[in-house]
C-alpha positions in Angstrom: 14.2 41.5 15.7 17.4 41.9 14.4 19.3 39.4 11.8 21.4 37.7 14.4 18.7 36.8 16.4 16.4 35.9 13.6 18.9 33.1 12.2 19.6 31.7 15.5 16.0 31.2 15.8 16.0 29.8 12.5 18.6 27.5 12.9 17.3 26.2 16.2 13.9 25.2 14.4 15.7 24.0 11.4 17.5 21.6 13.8 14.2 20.6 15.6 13.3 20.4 12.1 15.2 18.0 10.7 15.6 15.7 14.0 11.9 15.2 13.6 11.6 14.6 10.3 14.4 13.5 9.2 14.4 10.4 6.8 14.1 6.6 8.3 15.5 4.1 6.0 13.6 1.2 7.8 10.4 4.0 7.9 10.9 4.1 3.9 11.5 0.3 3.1 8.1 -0.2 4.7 6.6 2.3 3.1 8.0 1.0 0.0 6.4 -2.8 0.8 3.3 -1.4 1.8 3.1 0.5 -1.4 4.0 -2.4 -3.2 1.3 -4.6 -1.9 -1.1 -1.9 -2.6 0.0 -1.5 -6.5 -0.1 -5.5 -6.3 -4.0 -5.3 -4.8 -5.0 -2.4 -7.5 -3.8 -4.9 -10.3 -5.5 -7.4 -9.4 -8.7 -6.0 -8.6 -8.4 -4.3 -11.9 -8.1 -7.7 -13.4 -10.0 -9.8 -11.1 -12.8 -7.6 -9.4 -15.9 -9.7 -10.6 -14.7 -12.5 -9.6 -13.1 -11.1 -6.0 -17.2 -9.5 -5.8 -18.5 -12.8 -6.5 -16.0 -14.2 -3.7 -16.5 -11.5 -1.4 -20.5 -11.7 -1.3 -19.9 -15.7 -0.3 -17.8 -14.5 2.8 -19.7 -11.7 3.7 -17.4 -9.0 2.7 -14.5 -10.5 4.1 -11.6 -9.7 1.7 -8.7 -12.3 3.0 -11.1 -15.3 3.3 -11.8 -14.4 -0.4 -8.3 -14.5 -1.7 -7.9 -17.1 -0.1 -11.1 -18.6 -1.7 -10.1 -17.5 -5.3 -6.6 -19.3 -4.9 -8.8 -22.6 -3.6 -11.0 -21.7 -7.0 -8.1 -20.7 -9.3 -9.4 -22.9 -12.3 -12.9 -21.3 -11.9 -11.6 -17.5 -12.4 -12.1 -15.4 -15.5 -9.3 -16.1 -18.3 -8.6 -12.7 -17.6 -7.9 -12.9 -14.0 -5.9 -16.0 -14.1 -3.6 -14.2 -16.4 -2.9 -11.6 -13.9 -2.1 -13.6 -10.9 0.1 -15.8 -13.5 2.0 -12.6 -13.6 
């Protein structure tokens, strides 16, 4: 293969390239919520997994029914936990 034809082959699948993975702005503001939420989940089961175990064992494992339980239970959660969803 000679040079010309080796960068017109490279060119072509630079082009496919970067058509398929090119950067999405919406594609990275969602990936930037999502990872948001997930550094938001981390801190607070760092802070409040006893209590979200306690929670999670009364709905059978479900974990939105026990957020939703600790907010109905807020005044019953560790010192420590209620710090960190006062934050």
């Amino acid at each position: 293969m000679n040079l010309k034809t080796f960068l017109i082959i490279a060119v072509v699948l630079g082009g496919i390239g970067y058509f398929f993975f090119k950067e999405d702005p919406k594609q990275k503001a969602a990936m930037e919520a999502f990872a948001g939420e997930v550094r938001e989940m981390a801190y607070l089961l760092e802070h409040c997994g006893e209590d979200i175990a306690m929670y999670c064992r009364e709905h059978n494992g479900n974990v939105d029914a026990s957020y939703a339980c600790l907010d109905e239970h807020e005044r019953s959660l560790s010192k420590k936990c209620q710090a960190a969803i006062a934050e």
